[in-house]
Every structure is written in C-alpha cells, then in structure tokens.
C-alpha positions in Angstrom: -0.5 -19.4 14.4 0.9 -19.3 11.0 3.3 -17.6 9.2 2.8 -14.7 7.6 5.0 -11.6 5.8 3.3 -8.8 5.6 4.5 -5.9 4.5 5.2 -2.3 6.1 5.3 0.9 4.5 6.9 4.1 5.7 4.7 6.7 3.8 7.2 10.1 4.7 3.9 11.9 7.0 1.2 11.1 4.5 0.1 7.9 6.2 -3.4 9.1 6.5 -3.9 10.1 3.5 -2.4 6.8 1.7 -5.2 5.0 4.1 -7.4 6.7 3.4 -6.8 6.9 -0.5 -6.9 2.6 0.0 -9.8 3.0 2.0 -11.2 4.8 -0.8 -10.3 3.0 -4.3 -9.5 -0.4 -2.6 -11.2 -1.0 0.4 -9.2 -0.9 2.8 -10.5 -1.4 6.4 -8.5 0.0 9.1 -7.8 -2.2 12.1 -6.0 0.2 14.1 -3.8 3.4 14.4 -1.5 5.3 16.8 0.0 8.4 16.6 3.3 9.2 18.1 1.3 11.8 20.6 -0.5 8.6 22.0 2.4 6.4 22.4 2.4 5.2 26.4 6.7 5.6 25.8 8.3 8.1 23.8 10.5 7.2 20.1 13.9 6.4 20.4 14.8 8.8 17.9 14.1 12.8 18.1 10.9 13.8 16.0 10.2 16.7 13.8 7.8 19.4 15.5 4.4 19.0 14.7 5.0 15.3 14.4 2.9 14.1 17.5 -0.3 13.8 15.4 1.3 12.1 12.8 0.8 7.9 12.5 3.6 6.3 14.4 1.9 2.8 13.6 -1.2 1.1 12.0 -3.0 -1.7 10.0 -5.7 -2.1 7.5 -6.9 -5.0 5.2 -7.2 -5.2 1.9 -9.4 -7.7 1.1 -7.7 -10.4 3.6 -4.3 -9.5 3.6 -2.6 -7.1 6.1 -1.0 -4.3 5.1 0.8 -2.4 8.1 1.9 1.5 8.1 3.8 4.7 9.7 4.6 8.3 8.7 7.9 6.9 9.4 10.5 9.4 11.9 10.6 12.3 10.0 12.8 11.7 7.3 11.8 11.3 3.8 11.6 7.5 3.0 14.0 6.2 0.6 12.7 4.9 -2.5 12.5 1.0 -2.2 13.8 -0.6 -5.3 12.6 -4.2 -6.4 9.2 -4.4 -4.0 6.2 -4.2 -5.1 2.8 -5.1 -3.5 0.9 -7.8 -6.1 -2.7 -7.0 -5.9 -5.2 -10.3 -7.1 -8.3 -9.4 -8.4 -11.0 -11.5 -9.5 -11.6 -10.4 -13.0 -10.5 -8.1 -15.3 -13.3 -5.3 -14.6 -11.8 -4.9 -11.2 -8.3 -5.1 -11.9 -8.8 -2.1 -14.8 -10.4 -0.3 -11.8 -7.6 -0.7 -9.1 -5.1 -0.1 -11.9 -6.2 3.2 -13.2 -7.1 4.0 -9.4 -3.6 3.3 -8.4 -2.3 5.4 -11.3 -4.1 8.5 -10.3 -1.0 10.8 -9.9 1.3 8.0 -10.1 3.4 6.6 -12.7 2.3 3.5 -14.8 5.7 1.1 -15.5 3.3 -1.2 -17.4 0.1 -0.7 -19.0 -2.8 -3.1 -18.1 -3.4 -5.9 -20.6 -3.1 -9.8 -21.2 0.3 -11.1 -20.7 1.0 -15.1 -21.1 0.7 -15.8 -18.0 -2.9 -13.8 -16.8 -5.3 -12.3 -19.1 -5.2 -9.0 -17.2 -1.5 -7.8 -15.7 -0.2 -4.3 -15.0 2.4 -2.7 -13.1 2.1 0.6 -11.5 4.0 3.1 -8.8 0.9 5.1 -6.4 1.2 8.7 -5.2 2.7 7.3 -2.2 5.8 5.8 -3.9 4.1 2.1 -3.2 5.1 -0.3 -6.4 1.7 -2.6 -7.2 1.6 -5.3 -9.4 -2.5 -5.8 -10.3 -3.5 -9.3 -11.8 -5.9 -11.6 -12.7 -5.0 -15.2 -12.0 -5.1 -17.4 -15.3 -8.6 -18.8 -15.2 -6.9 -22.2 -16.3 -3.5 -23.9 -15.3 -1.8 -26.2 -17.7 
C-alpha cells in the first residue's frame, strides 16, 4: 500500500450539499457515505437533534484523488487557516471553469491568470469555507 494524505473536511451539516455541489461542477464521484443514524455504535460526543440524518462520514474522487467528509458534531467548524486544496487541471479552459465554479458564492483571494510559474493560477475560498488553489502545470520545466 502506499502512502497517502488525504484530506478531510468538516463541512458544519452541509456535507451533502458540498458533495453534491463537487459532484456537480467538478466531478466528484461518491465512494461512500454514512449518516450518524446508520452508525452500527453511537458518537462519542452528544449530537444536536435532528442530526441522525446528517453525514457522519464519506468519500468521493475528484478526478483520482480522495477527498473524505463529515457534517462534523454539531458545532460550527472553525475556519482553517493556511490549507488549501490545489486543484490540477489540464488546461486553462478547465481551470477558468473550476475557478469561477468554485467562486460561485464564494470569495476569490486571487483572480485567475498567468503567474511565472503556470500559465493559469488562481486562488479561491467555496461556499463551504474550502480554500482551492486551481492550476495548470507549466507546459515546460527549465
């Protein structure tokens, strides 16, 4: 097996509608889900009510890399500082598209456009408080 880091995000009980957002303007392909109402042992920690529908864990792809999620336990996430998720595209066509996708009701940090080190570079914070980085990889290496 290799090793691997992949990253988790606790999306504060809008983890369906971050996949399906992925699913949507990325993608993403869902390799599995649980809510807390179908765990076989109950969470260590005291839910909200109402919670037992929401995602206590899951997985998608995005293109081949795994991306895992939760609606976390309740509490609103904390805002993670100095993450972000780097998103390789193939060519600048489809990096435009996943950037201004990613913007939708989001907040760009920087516009999309060449940069010395990939002809197409932005970075951008989703709906869902995810940090993305969308590149092209230089299409030679000196």
């Amino acid at each position: 097996m290799k090793t691997l880091i992949e990253p988790y995000l606790n999306l504060g009980g809008r983890c369906d509608e971050a996949v399906a957002f992925y699913q949507s303007k990325l993608g993403a392909v869902l390799e599995m889900r649980m809510t807390f109402g179908e765990s076989p042992e109950a969470p260590p920690m005291p839910l909200p009510d109402g919670w037992a529908d929401k995602v206590m864990h899951c997985s998608f792809l995005i293109g081949e890399s795994r991306v895992m999620a939760s609606d976390g336990c309740g509490a609103e996430p904390e805002t993670i500082q100095g993450v972000s998720l780097s998103l390789t595209l193939p060519d600048e066509s489809s990096a435009r598209q996943a950037f201004t996708d990613l913007a939708e009701n989001g907040e760009v940090f920087m516009p999309i456009g060449p940069t010395f080190w990939s002809p197409c570079f932005g970075m951008v914070q989703d709906a869902y408080g995810v940090r993305w980085m969308v590149t092209v990889p230089p299409t030679s290496v000196s």
